[in-house]
N, C-alpha and C positions, 0 to 999 in steps of 0.2 A: 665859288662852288655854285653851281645849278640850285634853285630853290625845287624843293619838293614838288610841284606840278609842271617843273620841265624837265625833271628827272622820270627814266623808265629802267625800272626795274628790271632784273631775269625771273625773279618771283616776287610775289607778295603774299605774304601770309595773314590770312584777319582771324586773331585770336591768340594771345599768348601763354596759353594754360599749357599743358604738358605736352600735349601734339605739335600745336603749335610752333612754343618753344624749342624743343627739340627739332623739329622740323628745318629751323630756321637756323639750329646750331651747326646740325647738320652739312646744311648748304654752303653757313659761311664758311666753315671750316675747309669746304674744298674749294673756296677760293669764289665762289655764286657771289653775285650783287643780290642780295635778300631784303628786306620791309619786312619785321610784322606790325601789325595795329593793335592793339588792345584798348577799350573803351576807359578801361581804369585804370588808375596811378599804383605802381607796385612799390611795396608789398600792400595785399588786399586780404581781408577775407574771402573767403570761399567753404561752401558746403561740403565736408566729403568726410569719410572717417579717417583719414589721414594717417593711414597703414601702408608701409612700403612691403612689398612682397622682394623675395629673392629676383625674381625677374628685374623688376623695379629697380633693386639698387643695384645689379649687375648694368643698365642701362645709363644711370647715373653715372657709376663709377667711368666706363666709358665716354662718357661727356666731360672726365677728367674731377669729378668732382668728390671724389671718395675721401678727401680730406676736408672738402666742405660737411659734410654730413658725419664727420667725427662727433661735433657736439649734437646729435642728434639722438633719442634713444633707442641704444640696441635692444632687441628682442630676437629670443631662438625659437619660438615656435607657436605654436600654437592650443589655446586649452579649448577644450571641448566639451560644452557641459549642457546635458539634457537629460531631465525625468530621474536627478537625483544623483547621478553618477559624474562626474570627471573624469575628463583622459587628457594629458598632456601629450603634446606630439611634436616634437622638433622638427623642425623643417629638413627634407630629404634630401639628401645629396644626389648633385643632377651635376655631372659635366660642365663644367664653364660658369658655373654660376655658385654665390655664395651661399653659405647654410645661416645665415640670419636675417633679418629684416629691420626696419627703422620706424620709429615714429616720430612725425615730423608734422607742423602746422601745412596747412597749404598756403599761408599766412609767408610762411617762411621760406619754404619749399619752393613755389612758385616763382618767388624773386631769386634766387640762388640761378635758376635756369636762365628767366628772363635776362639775370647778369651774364652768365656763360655764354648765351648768344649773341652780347653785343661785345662781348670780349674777344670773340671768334672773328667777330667784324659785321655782322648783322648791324641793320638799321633799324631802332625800337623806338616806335611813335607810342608812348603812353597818352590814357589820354586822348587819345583820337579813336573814333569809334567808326565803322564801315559800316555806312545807312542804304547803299544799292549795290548793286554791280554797277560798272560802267560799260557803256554799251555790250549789251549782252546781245549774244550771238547765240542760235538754237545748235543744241547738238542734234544727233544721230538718233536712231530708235534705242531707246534703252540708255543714252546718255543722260548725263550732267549739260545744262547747257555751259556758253563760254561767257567771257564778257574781258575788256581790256586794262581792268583794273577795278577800282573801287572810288564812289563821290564817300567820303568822310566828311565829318565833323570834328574841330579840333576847337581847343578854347577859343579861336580869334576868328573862325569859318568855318566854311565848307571847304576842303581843295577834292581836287582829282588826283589821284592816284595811279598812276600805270604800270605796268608789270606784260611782260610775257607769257607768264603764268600764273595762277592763283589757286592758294590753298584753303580751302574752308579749315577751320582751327575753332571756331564759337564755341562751341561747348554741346551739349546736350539737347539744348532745345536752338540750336541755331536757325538766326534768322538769316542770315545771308543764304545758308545752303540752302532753304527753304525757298528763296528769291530765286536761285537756282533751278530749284526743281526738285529737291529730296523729299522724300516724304518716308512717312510709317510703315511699315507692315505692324496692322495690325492684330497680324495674327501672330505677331514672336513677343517674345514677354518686356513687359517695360519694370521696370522697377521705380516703387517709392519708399523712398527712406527720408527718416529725421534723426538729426544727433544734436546734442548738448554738451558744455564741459560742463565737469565738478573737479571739486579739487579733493583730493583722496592719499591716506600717507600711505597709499601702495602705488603710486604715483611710477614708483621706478621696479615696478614688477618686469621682470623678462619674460612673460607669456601675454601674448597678447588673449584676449577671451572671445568667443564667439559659443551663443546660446541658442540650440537646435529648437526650443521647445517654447519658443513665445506664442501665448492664446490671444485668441479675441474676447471679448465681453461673455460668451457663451461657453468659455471653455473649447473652445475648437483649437487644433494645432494649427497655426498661420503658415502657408510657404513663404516662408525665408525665415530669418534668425534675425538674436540680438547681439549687440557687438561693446567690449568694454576694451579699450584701445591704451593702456598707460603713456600719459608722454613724456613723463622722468622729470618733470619743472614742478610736480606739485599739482597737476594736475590730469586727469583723465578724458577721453572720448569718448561717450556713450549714444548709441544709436540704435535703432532697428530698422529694418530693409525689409518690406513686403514687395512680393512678383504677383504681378496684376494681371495673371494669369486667365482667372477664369470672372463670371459676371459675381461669385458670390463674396470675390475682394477688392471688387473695384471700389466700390463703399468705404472700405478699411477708414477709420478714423486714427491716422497714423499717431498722434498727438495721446491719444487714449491707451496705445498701443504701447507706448516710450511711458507713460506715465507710471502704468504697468510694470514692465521692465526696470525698471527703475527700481520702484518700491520692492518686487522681487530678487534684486540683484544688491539692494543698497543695505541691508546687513553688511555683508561680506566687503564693501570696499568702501563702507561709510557717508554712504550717500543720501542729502536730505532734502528740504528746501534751502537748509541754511546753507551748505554746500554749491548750491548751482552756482553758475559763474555767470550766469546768462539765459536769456529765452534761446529756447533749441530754432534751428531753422533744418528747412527740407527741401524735398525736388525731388523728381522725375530723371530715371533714366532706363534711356531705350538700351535692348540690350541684344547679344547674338544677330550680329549683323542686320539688325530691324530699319537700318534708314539707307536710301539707296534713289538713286545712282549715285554710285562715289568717284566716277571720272567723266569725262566731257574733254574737246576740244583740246582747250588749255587749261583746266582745272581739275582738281582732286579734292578727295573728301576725308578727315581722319581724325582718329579716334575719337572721342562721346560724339563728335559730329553725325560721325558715320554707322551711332551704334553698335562701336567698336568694343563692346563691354561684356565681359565675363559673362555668361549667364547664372553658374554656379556659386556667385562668389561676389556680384556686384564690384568686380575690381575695374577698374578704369585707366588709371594710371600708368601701371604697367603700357597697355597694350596704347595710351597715348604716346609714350614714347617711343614705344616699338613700329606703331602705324608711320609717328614720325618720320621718322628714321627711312623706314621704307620708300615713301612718297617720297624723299631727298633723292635716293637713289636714284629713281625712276624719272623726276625732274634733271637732274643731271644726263640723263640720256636722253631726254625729252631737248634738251638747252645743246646737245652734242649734236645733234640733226634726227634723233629717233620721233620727233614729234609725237602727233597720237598714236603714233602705234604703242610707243615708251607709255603714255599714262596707260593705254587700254593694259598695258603687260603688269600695270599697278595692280589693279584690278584682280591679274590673274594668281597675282603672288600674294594675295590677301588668300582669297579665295585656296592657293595652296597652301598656306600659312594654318589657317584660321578656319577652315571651312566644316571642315567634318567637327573640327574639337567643340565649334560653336551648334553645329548640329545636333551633337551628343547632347550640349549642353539646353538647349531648346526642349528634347523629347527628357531631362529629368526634367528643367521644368512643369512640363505637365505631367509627369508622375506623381512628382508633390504638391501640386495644385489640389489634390484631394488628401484631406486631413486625416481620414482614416489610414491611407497609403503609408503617407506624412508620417506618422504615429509610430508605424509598425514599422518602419523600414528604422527609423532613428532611432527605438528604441532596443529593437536588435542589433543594431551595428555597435552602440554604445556599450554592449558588453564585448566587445575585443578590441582593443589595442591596436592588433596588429590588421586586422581590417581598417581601421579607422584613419590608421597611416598609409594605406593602399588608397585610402579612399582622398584623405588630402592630398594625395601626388595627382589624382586626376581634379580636383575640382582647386587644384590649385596651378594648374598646366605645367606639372612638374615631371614631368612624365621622361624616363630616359630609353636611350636608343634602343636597351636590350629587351630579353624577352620575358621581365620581371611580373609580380602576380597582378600591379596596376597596368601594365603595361599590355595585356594581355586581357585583361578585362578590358580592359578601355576599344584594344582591336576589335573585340568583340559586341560593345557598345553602339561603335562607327556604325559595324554594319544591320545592327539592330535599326538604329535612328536612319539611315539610308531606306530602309525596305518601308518602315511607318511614314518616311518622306515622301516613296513611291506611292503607297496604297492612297494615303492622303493628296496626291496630288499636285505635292511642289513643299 
């Protein structure tokens, strides 16, 4: 057998998280010679609230894995609790997709995939880590540039790496894309979030919790929420998510913020010092399509890579494996003789995918960037029920083909955040 630097690829992917992964499950599965790299030995930690959505485990299940995730725990819905009230909200039935969700480590989670892709026939270099492009090539105006692989480091060197194509997969704050040519927009919202486990005997609750109403030090309503995640071993995920929206959260002292939450939330699930499991860890994540260009030459760019994350909702995952997914396709047409035209049509089918819903999701952003907004919109909506479940089908992208009261609102949203896009300028 060829050693690794006289072997070339049809793809290589640097990063084995959910895009990645998927990505590369994807490819092997139709038969693609696939690489991915990941820097670290799996299973690993990783920061994340570690909440599968419907979407989520419909994409799983598809990757054959719906018996993997048996021992994982089930959850139906959703609690919702701000300014005194609760609302439980089951997750909405949507065509083709399941009515519950999971809770699952990314500890665990992650390796399950990682496995499925080399089960498929993928090549998984753990452990080796993608430190350049390999001769990179300029793209186009408005490109990704190219490059013909990746110089990695592994325990025993440096090799080269080649491939036909290459997929950005790093994560959120990726440095290779960035080697690339991706960068920010700074003007769409980034999020920062910290979470913790504690160990709590409501542990194997079927609601997962998410808290509208987390303050800063002054008493201000903060945009975003806190999050209490059960994961049925005895212990919990607790976390909160600020959008750094505007200049007077960029400050947010997230650690004061979780401490906070905490102590307000640890009645009800028994939460203490003596309870933690651990110091909490955090990070950054760009969101509604904020990082870009996501294709080039020979390359693509997907999920937290590409800024491919929720704005509503800080979900990531989901739409990892879905961007995955995508980019397989479009490589596969790319690798059949559609070359650039196949990644530029990546591109377009994000864009129809994901475009408006992430647009929508941009203009509430800055709705609730202001606290008084913030205040009154959450504490009206939390008296009904049945708004609140109209309201989870859109900030949950649950949204079905007919002409239901989210679905209807939300048409109406699109074109709201379309005319604020105009007047603003892009």
């Amino acid at each position: 057998m060829a050693s690794l630097a006289d072997r070339r690829f049809d793809v290589l992917v640097v990063g084995a998280g959910p895009a990645g992964s998927a990505c590369a499950y994807w490819l092997a599965d139709a038969g693609v010679d696939v690489a991915v790299v990941d820097k670290k030995q799996f299973p690993r930690e990783k920061t994340c609230g570690d909440g599968l959505t419907p979407r989520a485990v419909r994409q799983l299940a598809d990757m054959g894995l719906a018996e993997a995730l048996a021992g994982a725990h089930r959850y139906r819905g959703l609690r919702s609790v701000a300014f005194g009230r609760s609302l439980e909200l089951d997750w909405p039935e949507v065509p083709g997709l399941p009515t519950h969700g999971y809770t699952i480590t990314r500890h665990d989670l992650d390796a399950l995939v990682v496995e499925r892709a080399e089960k498929a026939g993928a090549t998984v270099l753990q452990g080796t880590e993608a430190l350049a492009p390999l001769d990179p090539v300029a793209g186009g105006p408005g490109d990704l540039a190219g490059c013909a692989g990746v110089v990695a480091a592994t325990a025993t060197g440096q090799v080269e790496l080649r491939a036909r194509y290459v997929v950005v997969a790093d994560g959120a704050n990726s440095r290779f894309g960035r080697a690339l040519g991706t960068s920010r927009d700074r003007q769409y919202p980034q999020g920062m979030a910290l979470r913790g486990y504690y160990r709590s005997e409501r542990s194997g609750d079927d609601m997962i919790e998410g808290h509208l109403d987390v303050t800063d030090p002054a008493g201000s309503v903060v945009p975003g929420y806190g999050w209490v995640f059960p994961l049925g071993d005895g212990r919990v995920n607790v976390g909160v998510g600020v959008l750094s929206t505007d200049r007077r959260w960029k400050g947010l002292n997230t650690s004061r913020l979780l401490d906070a939450f905490v102590a307000r939330a640890g009645p009800a699930w028994g939460f203490s010092p003596a309870t933690a499991c651990g110091p909490p860890t955090g990070g950054r994540l760009p969101m509604g399509m904020a990082v870009g260009p996501r294709s080039g030459p020979n390359t693509v760019v997907v999920g937290d890579a590409g800024g491919l994350i929720n704005p509503f909702n800080g979900e990531g995952i989901a739409y990892g494996y879905e961007t995955g997914r995508l980019a397989a396709t479009h490589l596969q047409a790319a690798l059949a003789g559609g070359g650039r035209s196949a990644l530029a049509a990546y591109e377009d089918q994000l864009q129809g995918t994901y475009g408006d819903y992430y647009r929508v999701g941009r203009a509430f952003v800055r709705l609730i960037s202001d606290p008084r907004r913030m205040r009154v919109c959450v504490s009206t909506g939390m008296r009904s029920h049945a708004f609140m479940h109209q309201l989870l089908r859109i900030m949950a992208n649950l949204l079905r083909p007919g002409p239901g009261p989210a679905e209807l609102s939300y048409r109406a949203m699109v074109r709201t955040a379309r005319l604020l896009e105009r007047v603003r300028g892009g």
